[in-house]
N, C-alpha and C positions, 0 to 999 in steps of 0.2 A: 845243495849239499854235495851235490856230484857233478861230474863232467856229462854232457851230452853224449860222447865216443866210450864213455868207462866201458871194455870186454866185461862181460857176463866171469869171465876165466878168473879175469882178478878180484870179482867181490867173492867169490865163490871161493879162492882161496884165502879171503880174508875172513870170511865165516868160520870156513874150518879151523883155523887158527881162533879166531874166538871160542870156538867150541871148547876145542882145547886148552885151553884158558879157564874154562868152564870146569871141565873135568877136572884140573888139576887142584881148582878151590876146593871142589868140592870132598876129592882125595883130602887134603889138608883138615878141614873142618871134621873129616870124618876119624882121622889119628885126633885130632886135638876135642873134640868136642863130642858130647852123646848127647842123643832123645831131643828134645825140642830145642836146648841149644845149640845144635848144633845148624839148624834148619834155620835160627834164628841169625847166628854167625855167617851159612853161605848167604843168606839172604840181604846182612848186609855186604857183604863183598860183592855179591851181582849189582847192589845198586851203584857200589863207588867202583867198578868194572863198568859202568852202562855212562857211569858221568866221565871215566879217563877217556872213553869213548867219544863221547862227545867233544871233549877238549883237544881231542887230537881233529878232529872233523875241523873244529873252530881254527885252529893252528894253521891249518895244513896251505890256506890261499896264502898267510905271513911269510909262512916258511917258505913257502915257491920251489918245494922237491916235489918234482913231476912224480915221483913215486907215492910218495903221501898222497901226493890229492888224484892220484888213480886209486887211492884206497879208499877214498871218502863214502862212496856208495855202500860197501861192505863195514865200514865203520858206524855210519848210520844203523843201518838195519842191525849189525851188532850191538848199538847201546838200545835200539830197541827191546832186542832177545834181553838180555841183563836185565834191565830195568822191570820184563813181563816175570821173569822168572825171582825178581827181588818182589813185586808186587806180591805170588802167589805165595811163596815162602812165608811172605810178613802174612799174610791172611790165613795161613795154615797155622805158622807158630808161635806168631807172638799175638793174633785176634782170635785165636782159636777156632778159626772157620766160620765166625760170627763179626760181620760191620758193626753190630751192635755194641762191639767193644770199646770201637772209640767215644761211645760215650762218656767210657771209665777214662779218659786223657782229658788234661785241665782245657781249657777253652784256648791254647793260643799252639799247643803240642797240637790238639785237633786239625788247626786251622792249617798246619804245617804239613801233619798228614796229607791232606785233602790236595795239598799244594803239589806232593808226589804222585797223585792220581793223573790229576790237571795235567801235568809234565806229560805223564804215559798218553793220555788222550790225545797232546798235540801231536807227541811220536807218528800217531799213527796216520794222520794224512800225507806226511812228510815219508812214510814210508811206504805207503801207496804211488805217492807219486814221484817215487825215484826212478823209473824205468825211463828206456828214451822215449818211449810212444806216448809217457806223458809228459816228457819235456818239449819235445815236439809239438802237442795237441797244448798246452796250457803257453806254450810261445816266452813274452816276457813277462805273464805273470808267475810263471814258474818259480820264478827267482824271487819275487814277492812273497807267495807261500813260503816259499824254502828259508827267507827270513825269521819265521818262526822258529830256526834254531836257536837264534838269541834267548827268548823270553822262556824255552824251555832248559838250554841251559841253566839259567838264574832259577829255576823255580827247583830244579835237580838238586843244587848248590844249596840253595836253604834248607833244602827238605835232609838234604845228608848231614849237613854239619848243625843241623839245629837236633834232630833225633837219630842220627846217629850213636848206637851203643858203645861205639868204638872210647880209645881215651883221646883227650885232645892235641898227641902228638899226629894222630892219623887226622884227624880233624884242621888242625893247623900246614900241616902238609899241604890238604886240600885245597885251603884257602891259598898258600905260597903260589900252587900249580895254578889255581884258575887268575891271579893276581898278573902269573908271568904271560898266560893265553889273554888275557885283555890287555898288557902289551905287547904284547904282538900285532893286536889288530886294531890297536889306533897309533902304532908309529908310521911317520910315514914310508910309503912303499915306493918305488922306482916307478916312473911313469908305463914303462914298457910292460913289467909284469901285472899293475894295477889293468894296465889294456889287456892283457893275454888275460887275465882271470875274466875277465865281463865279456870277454868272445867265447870263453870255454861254458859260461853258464848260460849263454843265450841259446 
């Protein structure tokens, strides 16, 4: 997900900007919404803020802007923050601080559920081992791991546009967005930049 050489300087600036991103939802949510919808509303914006996240991570070797993909590490770790902060929201507001809730969801909403959880657990080895000392120390299975932003994206994707509150204009958006990020990354690419990415993640 990241470069071996990314400065510490640029995810850190990319954090901050996330944050702020953060604040400014939450600003919004808080004019337009009160009391648990409104907790209910940041919570989804954190998680379709944690998957744009992700789609730009995914984007970024397509694109081949040396600046994108110096931001990949701090993009990472931001759709991680989003997606931790839409988990806690959804268990405060809309489960009521009780797992026991999804009981009360039909058997395939559950399963859906479950599929956003899944997502945040693969997050977090992926975000563990974004440093150089473990790109370094895990060599070229690093790059192996870090494939698992594939299957977290897709499970991100279903889990937003299937229980997503939102209406299906933001919903269909979603799918356009992630429609245009898968081609991206099966068109084919210049030999020279496909070599420059596989040197930069080794």
């Amino acid at each position: 997900m990241v470069r071996a050489n990314t400065p510490w300087l640029t995810t850190l600036a990319v954090l901050v900007a996330a944050y702020i991103v953060a604040a400014l939802l939450e600003t919004v949510t808080l004019i337009l919404f009160r009391g648990h919808l409104q907790g209910q509303r940041l919570g989804e914006y954190y998680g379709y803020a944690s998957l744009a996240c992700l789609g730009l991570v995914l984007s970024a070797p397509a694109l081949g802007r040396q600046l994108l993909l110096s931001w990949r590490r701090g993009l990472g770790l931001s759709a991680l923050g989003f997606a931790a902060a839409h988990t806690y929201l959804t268990f405060e507001h809309v489960l009521g601080g009780h797992w026991e809730a999804l009981d009360f969801l039909g058997g395939e909403e559950r399963l859906v559920a479950w599929l956003g959880v899944a997502a945040l657990g693969l997050m977090l080895p992926l975000a563990l081992t974004s440093t150089n000392g473990w790109i370094r120390r895990l060599g070229r299975h690093w790059r192996t791991l870090h494939l698992l932003v594939f299957p977290v994206a897709g499970l991100a994707l279903v889990h937003a546009v299937w229980l997503g509150a939102s209406g299906w204009p933001l919903k269909v958006l979603t799918l356009l967005a992630a429609a245009v990020v898968l081609l991206l990354r099966i068109r084919p690419r210049p030999k020279r930049l496909a070599r420059k990415e596989h040197i930069d993640a080794s």
